[in-house]
C-alpha positions in Angstrom: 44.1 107.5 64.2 46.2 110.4 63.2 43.9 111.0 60.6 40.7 112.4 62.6 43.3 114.7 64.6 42.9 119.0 64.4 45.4 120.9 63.6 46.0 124.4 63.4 46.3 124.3 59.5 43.4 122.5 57.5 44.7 120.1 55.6 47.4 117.7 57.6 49.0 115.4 55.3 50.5 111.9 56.1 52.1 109.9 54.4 53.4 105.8 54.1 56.0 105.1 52.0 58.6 102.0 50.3 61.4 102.4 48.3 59.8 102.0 45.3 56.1 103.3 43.7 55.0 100.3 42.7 56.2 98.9 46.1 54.6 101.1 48.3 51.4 99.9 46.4 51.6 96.7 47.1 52.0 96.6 50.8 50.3 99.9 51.9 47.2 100.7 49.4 44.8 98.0 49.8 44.9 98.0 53.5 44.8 101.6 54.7 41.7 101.7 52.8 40.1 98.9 54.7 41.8 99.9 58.0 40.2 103.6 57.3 36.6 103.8 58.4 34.2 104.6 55.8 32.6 106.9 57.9 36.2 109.1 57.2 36.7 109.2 53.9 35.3 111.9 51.6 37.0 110.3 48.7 39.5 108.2 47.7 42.0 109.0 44.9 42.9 105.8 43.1 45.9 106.9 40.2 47.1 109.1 43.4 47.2 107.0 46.0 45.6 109.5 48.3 43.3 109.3 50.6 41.0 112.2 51.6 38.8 113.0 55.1 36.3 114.3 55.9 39.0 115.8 58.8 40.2 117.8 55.8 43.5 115.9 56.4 45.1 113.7 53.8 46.7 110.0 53.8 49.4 109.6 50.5 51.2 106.5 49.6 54.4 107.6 47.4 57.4 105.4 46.6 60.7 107.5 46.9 62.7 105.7 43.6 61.9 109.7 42.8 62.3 111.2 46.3 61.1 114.4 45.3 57.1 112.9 45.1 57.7 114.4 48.8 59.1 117.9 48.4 57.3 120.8 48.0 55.1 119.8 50.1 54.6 120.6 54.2 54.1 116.7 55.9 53.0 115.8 59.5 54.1 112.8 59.7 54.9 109.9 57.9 56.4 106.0 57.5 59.5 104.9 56.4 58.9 101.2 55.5 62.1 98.6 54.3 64.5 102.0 54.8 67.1 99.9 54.4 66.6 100.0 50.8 66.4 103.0 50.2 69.0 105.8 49.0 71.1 106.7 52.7 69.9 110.5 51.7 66.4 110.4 51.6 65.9 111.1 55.1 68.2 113.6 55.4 68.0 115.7 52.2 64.5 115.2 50.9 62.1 113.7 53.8 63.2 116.3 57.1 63.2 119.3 55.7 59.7 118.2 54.3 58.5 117.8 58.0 60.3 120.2 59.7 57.6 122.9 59.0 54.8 121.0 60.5 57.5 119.3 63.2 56.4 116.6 61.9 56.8 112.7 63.0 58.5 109.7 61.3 59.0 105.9 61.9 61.2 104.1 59.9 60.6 100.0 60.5 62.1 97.0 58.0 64.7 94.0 58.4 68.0 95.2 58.8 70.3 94.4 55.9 74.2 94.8 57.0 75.4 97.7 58.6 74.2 100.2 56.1 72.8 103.6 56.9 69.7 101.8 58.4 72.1 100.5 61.2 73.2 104.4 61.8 70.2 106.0 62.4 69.0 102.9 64.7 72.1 103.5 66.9 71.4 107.4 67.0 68.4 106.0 68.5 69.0 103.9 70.7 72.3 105.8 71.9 70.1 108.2 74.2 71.7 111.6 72.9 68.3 112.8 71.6 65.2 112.5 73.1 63.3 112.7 70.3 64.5 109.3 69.2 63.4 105.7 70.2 64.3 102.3 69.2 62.1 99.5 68.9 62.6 96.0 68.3 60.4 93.0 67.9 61.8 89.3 67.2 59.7 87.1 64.7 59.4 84.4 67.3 57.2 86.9 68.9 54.8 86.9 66.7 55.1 83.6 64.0 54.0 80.2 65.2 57.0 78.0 67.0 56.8 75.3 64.2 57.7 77.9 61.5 60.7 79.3 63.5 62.3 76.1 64.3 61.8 75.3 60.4 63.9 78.6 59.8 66.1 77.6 61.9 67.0 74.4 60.3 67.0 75.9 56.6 69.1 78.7 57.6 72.6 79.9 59.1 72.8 81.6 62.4 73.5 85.1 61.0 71.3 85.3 58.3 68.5 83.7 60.8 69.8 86.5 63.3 69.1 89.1 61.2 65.9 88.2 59.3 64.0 86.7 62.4 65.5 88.3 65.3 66.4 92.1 63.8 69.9 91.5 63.8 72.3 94.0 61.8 74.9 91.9 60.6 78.5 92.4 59.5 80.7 90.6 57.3 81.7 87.4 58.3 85.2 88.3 57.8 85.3 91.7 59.9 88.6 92.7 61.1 87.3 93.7 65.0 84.8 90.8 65.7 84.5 91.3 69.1 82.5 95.0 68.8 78.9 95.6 68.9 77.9 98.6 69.0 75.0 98.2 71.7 78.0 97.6 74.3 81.0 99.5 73.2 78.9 102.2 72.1 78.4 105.1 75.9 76.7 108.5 75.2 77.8 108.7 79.5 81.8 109.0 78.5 83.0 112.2 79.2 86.2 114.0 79.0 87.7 113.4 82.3 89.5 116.7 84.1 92.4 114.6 85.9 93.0 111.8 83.3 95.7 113.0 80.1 94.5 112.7 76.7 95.7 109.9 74.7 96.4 111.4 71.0 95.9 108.5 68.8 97.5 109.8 65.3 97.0 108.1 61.9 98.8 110.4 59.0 97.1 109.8 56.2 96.0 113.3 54.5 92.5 112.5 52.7 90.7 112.2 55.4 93.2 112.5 58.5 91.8 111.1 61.3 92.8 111.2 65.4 91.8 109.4 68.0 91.1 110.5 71.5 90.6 108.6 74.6 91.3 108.8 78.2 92.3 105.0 80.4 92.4 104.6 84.1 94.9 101.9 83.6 92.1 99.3 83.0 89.9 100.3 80.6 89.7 102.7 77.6 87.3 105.6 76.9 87.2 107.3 73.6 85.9 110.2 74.0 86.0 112.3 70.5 87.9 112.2 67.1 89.2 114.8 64.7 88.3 114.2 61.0 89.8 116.6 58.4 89.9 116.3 54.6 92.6 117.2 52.6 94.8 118.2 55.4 98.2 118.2 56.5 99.5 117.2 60.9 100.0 120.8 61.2 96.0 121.7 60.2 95.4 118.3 62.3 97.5 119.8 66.1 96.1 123.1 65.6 92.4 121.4 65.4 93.2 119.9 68.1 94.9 122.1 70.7 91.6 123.9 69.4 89.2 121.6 70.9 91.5 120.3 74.3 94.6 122.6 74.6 93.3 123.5 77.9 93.5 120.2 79.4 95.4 120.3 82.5 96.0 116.6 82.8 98.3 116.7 79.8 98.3 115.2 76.5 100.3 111.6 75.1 100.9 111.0 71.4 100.6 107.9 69.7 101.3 107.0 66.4 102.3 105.2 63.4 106.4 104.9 63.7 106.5 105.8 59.9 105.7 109.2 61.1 109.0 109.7 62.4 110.7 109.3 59.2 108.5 110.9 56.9 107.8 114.5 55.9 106.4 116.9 53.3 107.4 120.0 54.6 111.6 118.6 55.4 110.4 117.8 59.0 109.0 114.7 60.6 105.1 114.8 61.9 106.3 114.0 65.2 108.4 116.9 65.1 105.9 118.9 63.8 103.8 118.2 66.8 106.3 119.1 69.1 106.3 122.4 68.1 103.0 122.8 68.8 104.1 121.6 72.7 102.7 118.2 71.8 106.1 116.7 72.9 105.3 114.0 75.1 105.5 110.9 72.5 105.4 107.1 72.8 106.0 106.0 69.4 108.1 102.6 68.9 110.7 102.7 66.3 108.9 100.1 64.6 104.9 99.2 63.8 103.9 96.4 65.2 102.6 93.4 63.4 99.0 93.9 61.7 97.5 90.8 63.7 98.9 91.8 66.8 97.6 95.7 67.1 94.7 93.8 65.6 94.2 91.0 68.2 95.5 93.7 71.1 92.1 96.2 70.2 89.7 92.7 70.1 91.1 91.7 73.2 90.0 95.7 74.6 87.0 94.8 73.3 86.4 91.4 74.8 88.7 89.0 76.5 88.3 85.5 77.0 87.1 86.2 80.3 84.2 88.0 78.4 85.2 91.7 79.6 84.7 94.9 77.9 87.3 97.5 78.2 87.3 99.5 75.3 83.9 102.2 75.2 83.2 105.3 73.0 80.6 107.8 72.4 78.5 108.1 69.4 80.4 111.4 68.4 83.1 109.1 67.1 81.6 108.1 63.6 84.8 106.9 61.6 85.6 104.9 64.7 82.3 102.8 64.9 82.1 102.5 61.1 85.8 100.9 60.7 84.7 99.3 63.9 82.0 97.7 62.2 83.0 97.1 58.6 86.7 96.7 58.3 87.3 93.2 56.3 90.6 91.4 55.8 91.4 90.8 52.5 91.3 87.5 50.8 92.9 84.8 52.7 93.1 86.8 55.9 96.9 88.1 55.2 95.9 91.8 55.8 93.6 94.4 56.1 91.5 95.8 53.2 92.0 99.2 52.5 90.4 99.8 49.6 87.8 102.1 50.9 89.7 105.6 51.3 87.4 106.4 54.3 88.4 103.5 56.0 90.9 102.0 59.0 92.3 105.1 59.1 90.3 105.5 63.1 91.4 101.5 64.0 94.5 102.0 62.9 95.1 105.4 65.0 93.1 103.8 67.8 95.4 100.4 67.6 98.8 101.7 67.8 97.8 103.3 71.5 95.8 99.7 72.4 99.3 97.7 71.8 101.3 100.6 73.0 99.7 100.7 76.6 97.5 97.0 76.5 99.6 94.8 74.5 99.3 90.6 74.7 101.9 89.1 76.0 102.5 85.6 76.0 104.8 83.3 77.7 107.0 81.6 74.8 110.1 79.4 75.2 113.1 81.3 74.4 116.1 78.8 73.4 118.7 81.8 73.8 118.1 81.6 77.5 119.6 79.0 79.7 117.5 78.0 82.5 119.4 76.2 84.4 123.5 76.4 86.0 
């Protein structure tokens, strides 16, 4: 155990923890106690929940409804249990900096509950950017008697068993992009490619502004990065860009919402705009397509019926995956929800390129063409 390790310092501190005190309590107390050998412990701290060695080093169970039980305090190492219910900042503002001094270890382990801030950190992990992350996963059937997973199976409905028994995040039922999991779309490989142009994928909304950019090989679709400004304006948004890529060789293709070619704030269209930044090589249609059908042209990118995935991007691309992921219709199916500020803005950028360059084309009967002499 971690406990009877040396250290350089004499006192290392660990520590298990639950959303809540009382939590914590109830599924971490009684047995590190019993799981501690006597023979270890110099004394145990009962209103505390601490612990003590003979080691010198220290075993705390905190509940982090008041995250700041674990500040102040140098940690080296530590569990996050049922992290999906707790506050998306914990780890990043009040538990890291606490280990950081010791480099200090973490797990976080619980049943994934939607596609919450649980589901980001496991796909960090399991992306491959950082080797200091893993993923693991075990399925209830792995461990629970057959019998009791067949009941669970009768009494409940395929997601909800998919995510309690088998570690499942799960979206809404009504997502926008069904056909994406992250686990396939989702390459930390894609790189920017020195002979392939750079598809601009341009949404104009101002708060945030988000851009889209991707290479193709005529087949399938590699999104490579995204630019995400607040409070911004196209100009802000080329500059940024030519920033980051305006060395490209290959070239650079602009895509876009056609409402960009009519509107302006400053007496001149975005488009235009971007031209005088030498972004002038455009494929903007004079008018948007239907919702369903940029909609149903990015699924099919993401899986045709021939069950083929064209459409890939790198874990940089944040607002992509998360409109990816939780983008609803709105009641009844008619059109997206937009009430989140944050949101469809990527999809949206993403989707006027997809039914630009991949649209779906289907072979209807048209009665204004006589087929016959």
């Amino acid at each position: 155990m971690r406990l009877a390790e040396k250290k350089k310092w004499s006192t290392p501190r660990y520590f298990a923890a639950a959303p809540t005190r009382g939590q914590a309590k109830r599924i971490f107390w009684s047995d590190l106690k019993a799981l501690t050998p006597a023979r270890w412990v110099k004394k145990v701290y009962e209103s505390d929940l601490c612990i003590k060695t003979r080691f010198g080093s220290e075993l705390w169970v905190v509940g982090l409804d008041r995250a700041q039980r674990i500040e102040g305090i140098a940690w080296d190492g530590g569990v996050l249990d049922e992290y999906a219910d707790m506050r998306p900042t914990v780890w990043t503002e009040n538990i890291r900096p606490a280990l950081s001094d010791r480099q200090g270890w973490c797990w976080f382990i619980g049943v994934p509950e939607g596609l919450n801030h649980f589901k980001d950190l496991a796909d960090y992990a399991r992306s491959g950017v950082d080797p200091d992350w893993g993923f693991y996963r075990w399925n209830s059937g792995d461990i629970l008697p057959r019998a009791e997973i067949e009941s669970a199976k009768r009494m409940l409905d395929p997601r909800t068993f998919r995510q309690e028994y088998e570690a499942s995040f799960e979206g809404a039922t009504e997502r926008v992009y069904y056909a994406y999991r992250s686990e396939r779309h989702m390459d930390s490989n894609i790189r920017l490619e020195p002979n392939l142009p750079i598809m601009l994928c341009c949404d104009f909304n101002v708060d945030p502004c988000v851009w889209i950019l991707a290479q193709t090989d005529g087949r399938r679709v590699y999104v490579f990065d995204e630019i995400v400004l607040h409070n911004t304006n196209t100009v802000d948004m080329g500059r940024e860009f030519l920033k980051r890529y305006g060395k490209h060789g290959a070239g650079v293709v602009v895509y876009g919402d056609s409402a960009g070619s009519a509107r302006s704030t400053t007496g001149k269209t975005d488009y235009v705009l971007l031209t005088e930044l030498g972004l002038n090589k455009q494929r903007i249609k004079r008018k948007n397509p239907p919702v369903k059908d940029r909609v149903n042209a990015l699924n099919s990118m993401l899986e045709n019926t021939k069950h083929e995935f064209r459409l890939f991007h790198h874990p940089r691309c944040v607002f992509l995956k998360k409109d990816l992921e939780s983008v609803v219709w709105t009641e009844g199916g008619v059109d997206i929800d937009k009430t989140n500020l944050e949101r469809t803005h990527a999809t949206d950028a993403l989707g006027y390129f997809i039914e630009y360059d991949f649209p779906l084309r289907s072979n209807r009967f048209d009665p204004s063409r006589r087929f016959y002499k």
